[in-house]
N, C-alpha and C positions, 0 to 999 in steps of 0.2 A: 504489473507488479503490485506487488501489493505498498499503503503507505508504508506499515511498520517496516522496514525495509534495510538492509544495512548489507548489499551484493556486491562482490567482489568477482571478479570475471575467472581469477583462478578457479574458483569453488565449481564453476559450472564449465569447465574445460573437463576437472576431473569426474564430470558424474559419470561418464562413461565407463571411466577407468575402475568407477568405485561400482560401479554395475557388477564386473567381474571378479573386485576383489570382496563383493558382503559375500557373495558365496559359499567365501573362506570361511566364515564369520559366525557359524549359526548362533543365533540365539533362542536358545527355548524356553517355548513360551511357561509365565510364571504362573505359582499359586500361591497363598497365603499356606502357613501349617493347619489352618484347618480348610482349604479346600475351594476358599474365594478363588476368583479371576483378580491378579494383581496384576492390575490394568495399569499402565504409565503412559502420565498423559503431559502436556505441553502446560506451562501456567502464565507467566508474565514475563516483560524483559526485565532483565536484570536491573538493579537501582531503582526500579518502581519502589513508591514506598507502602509502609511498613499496613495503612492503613487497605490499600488496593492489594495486597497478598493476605490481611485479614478476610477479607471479602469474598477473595479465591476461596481460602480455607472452607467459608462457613456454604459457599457453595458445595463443595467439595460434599460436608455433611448431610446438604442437603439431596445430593445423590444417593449417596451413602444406604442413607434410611430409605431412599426407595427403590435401590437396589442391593441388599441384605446380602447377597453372593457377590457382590465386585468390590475391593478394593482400589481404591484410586491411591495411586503415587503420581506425587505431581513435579515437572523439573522447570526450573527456570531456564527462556529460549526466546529468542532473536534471530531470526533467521540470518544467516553470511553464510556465503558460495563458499569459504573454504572451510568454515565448522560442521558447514551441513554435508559435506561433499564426507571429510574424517569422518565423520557419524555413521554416512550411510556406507560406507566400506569396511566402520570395524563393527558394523551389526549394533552398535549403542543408542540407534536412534528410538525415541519413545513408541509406544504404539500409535498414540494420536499427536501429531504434527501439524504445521501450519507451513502451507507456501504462498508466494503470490502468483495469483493466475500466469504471468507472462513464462514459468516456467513446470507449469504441471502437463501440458505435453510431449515434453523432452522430455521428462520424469516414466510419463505411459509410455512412449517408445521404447526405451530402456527397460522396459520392467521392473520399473523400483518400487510401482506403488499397489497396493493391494484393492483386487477388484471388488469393490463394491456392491455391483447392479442387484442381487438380490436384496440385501440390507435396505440399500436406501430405496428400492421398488414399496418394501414393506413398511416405508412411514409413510402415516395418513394423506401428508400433502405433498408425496412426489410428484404426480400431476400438477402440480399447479406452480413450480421453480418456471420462472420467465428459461424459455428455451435455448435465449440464447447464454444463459448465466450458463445453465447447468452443460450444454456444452463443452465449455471452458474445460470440464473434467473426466469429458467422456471421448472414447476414443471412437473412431468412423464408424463402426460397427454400434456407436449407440450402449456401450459395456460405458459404467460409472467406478471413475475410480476414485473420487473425492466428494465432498459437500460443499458446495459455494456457499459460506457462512457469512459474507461483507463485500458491500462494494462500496466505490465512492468513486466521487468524479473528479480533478484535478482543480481548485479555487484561488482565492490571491488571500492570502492572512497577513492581519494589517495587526499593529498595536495602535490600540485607540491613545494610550497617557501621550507616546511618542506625537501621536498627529494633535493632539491639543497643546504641548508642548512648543513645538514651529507653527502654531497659528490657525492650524486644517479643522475641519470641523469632522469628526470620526462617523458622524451620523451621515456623514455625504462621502462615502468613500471612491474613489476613481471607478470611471468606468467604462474607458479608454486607456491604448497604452501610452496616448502623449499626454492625460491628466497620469498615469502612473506616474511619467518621467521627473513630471513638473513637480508631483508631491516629494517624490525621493528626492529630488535636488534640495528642496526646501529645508524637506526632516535634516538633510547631512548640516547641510548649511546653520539651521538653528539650535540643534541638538548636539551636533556633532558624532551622529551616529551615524549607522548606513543604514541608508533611503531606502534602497534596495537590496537582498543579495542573492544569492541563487547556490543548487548545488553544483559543487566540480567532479567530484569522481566517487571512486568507488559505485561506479555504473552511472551514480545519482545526477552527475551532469547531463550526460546523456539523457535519462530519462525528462529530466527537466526541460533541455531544449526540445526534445520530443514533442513536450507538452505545447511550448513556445511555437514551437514550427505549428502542429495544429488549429492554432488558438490566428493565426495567420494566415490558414489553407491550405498547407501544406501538408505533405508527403515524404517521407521517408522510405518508403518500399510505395511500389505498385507491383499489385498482383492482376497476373493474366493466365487466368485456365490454374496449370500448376506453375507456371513460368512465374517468379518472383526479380523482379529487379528495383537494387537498390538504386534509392533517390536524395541521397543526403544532401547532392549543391541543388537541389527545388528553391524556390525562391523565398518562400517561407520562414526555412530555416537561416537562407542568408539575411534574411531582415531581422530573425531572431538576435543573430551574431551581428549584428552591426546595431541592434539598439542596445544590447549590452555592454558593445566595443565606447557609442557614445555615452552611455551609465555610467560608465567606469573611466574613461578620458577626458573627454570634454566637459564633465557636470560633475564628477571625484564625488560620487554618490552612492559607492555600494563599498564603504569603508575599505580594509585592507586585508580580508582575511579572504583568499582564495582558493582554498584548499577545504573546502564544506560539503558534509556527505549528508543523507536523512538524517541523524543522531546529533550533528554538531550543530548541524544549521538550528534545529529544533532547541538545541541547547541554547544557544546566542539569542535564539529570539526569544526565550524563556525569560533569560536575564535582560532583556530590557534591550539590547542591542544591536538589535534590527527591525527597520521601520514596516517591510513588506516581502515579503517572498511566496512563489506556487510551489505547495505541494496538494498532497489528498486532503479531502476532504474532514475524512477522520483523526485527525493527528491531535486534534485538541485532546483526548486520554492521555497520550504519552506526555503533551504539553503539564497536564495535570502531575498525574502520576510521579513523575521522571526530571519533570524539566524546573518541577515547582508556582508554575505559571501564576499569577494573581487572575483570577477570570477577570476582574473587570478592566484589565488591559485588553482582552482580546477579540479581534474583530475578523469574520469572515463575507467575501461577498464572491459574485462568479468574477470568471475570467472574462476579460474583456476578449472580443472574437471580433477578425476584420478579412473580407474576404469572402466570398462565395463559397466557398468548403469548408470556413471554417468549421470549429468543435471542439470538443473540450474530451479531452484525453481520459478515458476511465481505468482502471482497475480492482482487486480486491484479494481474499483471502480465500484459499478452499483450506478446509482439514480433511487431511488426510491418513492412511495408518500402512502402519512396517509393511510392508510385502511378506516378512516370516511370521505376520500374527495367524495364531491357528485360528479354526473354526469357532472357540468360545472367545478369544481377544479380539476375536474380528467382529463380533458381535455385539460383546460388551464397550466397545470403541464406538460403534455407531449410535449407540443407547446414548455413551458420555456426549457423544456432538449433538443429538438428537437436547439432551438437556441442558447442555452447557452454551448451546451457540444458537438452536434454533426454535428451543420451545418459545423464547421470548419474543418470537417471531409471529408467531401463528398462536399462539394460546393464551385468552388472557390472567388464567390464575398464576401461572409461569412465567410472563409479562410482568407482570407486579409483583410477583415476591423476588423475581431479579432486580428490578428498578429498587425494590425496599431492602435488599438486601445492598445494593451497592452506594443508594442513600444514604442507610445507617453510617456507612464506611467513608463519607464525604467524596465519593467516588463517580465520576461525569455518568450523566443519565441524562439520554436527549442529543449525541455527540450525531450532526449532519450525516447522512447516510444514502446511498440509492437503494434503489428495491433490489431486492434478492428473486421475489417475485413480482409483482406489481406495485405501483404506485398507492393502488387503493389499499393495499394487505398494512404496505409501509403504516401510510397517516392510519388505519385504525390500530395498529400495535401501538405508537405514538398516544392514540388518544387513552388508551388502556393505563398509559403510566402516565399523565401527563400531570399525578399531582405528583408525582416523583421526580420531576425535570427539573434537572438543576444546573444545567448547559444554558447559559444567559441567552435564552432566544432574542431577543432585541440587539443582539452583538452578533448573530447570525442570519438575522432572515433577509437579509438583503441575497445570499448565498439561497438560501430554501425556498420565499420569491423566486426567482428566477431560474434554477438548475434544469429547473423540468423543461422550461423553453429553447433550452440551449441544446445541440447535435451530440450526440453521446458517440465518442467512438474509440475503439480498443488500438492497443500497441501493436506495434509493428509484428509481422507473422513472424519472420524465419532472422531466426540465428539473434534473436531483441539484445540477449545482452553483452553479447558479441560488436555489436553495433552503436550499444550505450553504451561501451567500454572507447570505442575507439570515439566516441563524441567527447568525453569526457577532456580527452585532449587536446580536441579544439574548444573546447569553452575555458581552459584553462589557458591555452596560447592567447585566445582572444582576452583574457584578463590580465595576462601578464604580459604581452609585447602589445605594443602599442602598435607595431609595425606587421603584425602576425596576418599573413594572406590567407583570407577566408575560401578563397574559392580552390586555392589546390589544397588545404586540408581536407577540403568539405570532397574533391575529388579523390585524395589519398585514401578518405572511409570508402567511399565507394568502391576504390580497387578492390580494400582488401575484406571487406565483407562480400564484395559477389563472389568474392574467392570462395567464400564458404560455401557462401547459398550453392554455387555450381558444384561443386565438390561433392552435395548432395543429390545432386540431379543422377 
């Protein structure tokens, strides 16, 4: 999945459904009156402020003038399984979209997303996307129907005022989860905040404990051959739930708010009221952006990992375009991502007038990141803007230190949020009943997700 993230299990029951009904739906493809490509494309979430949609804008321009035939129209978008699901079944969705990885194969299955492989064969650095990124978007035959334009790896974001606050020194931040436990008791204890908190649903629980069960050794699916079977009571994830169960009973350390998805958590920690929580690694934009963050609260480092398998859960972002874009929107869609997402990547004149363009706008430049291709491509984009960085690397590099040493590994194969839906309600039983038995919820997922997986056998 990707961070920016806000998935609701409805939205992705219906993409089937919405498979059969865009059908109904055509939309044809646009021109300006005099004769551009009126291109529609994805811009920011909503409530970003005023200063990060300036930035879009003057990006925007800066396509513009170098592409003299394509008009951009740009909409504001968040991805949710049931916005995106309405969208793509009354044919309204943009030409250029944004998913996260764990659902752009169920998207190729279905037919909803527009094939690629020539466009993206004919930018200069196809060859060189790390193979198993581009993957993510390509279907078995090796046919591309996205651009992996973001990854990141799952970390612990701490507020440094909160840890100086109860005593903690922010410059030493945990790096186990019994120093996790012991700071979150502390923060609640002296601040009166929560220590801790985590997300509960809207998939986000799930995906969290996902995270937790990794970061432990654990497993949630094991794959043999094509055979998949679910493994939600693995041990892993039962220690996940039982150090939450003592967070939250025994130590009354992850405050009172149990109902927190990506957007709200990210909100609470904004304002100052929570000490620590994992998501991706990218989320400080939105913290910016959206949430109004003071940077010099905020602090990110890895996950603590314990266990012989452990690893640190990845994800990220492909853009993607309509299945009904014709031949010139499907073209001028690959041009917009080619400028908008990955010249900054690989080019350094494009590099720096993105960093200077999102500078001017007090706008994050420098936000943690994994490679899209390699680690080496990463640091020299990086060094290309690096008088543009205004991402307080001393409040991160404990996180950028370390990520490259840690086990990098992707989510769960089959049926992810099908799976992260039904976790959701065991992270949320284990927060709210004191008495809530981890092993036959954690067994109840199991039933009813092999159900699925078999269903597809």
């Amino acid at each position: 999945m990707k961070s920016s993230r806000r998935i609701a299990i409805a939205g992705l029951a219906a993409l089937a459904t919405a498979a059969s009904l865009a059908a109904c739906s055509p939309t044809p493809a646009a021109t300006t009156a005099d004769g551009k490509v009126d291109l529609r494309v994805v811009s920011l979430i909503p409530g970003s402020d005023q200063k990060a949609f300036d930035a879009f804008d003057a990006q925007v321009e800066q396509f513009e003038k170098a592409n003299p035939d394509i008009h951009v129209t740009s909409e504001e978008y968040e991805w949710t399984g049931p916005t995106f699901a309405a969208q793509l079944a009354g044919g309204t969705l943009p030409d250029v979209f944004t998913i996260p990885f764990t659902d752009v194969q169920t998207l190729i299955a279905n037919g909803q997303l527009a094939d690629l492989t020539d466009e993206v064969n004919g930018l200069d650095y196809a060859a060189s996307f790390n193979p198993n990124v581009l993957a993510v978007s390509s279907d078995a035959g090796g046919r591309i129907f996205g651009v992996p334009t973001a990854a990141y790896g799952n970390a612990l974001h701490y507020n440094r005022a909160l840890f100086e606050q109860a005593g903690l020194d922010p410059d030493s931040p945990p790096t186990t989860w019994d120093e996790v436990r012991a700071d979150a008791k502390t923060i609640a204890e002296k601040t009166g905040k929560a220590g801790y908190a985590t997300m509960t649903q809207n998939n986000t629980g799930g995906w969290q404990l996902a995270v937790a069960t990794y970061a432990r050794g654990g497993r949630l699916e094991t794959v043999h051959g094509d055979t998949v079977t679910v493994t939600a009571d693995n041990t892993g994830t039962k220690a996940a739930l039982e150090y939450l169960h003592t967070l939250r009973w025994d130590d009354d350390a992850m405050g009172n708010n149990f109902l927190l998805d990506w957007g709200t958590i990210n909100q609470a920690f904004g304002a100052g009221e929570i000490g620590m929580y994992t998501s991706g690694s990218d989320i400080y934009t939105n913290l910016v952006q959206a949430q109004k963050l003071d940077p010099a609260t905020y602090g990110l480092t890895t996950l603590p990992l314990e266990g012989a398998d452990a690893g640190v859960l990845t994800g990220g972002t492909v853009a993607a375009v309509n299945i009904k874009a014709d031949d010139a929107h499907r073209a001028a869609a690959v041009k917009w991502i080619d400028f908008y997402y990955m010249q900054k990547l690989v080019n350094q004149d494009a590099a720096v007038l993105d960093a200077k363009t999102l500078s001017e706008s007090d706008q994050p430049v420098g936000v943690p990141a994994l490679p899209i291709f390699d680690q080496a491509t990463l640091d020299t984009s990086r060094e290309w803007v690096k008088d543009y960085i205004n991402v307080p690397q001393d409040q991160v590099q404990f996180f950028l230190d370390g990520i490259f040493d840690q086990p990098i590994l992707p989510e769960p194969k089959a049926h992810t949020q099908e799976l992260y839906a039904a976790l959701d309600n065991v992270v949320q039983a284990v927060l709210t009943d004191e008495n809530a038995d981890i092993d036959s919820l954690l067994t109840r997922v199991n039933t009813d997700v092999q159900a699925l997986v078999d269903a597809d056998a």
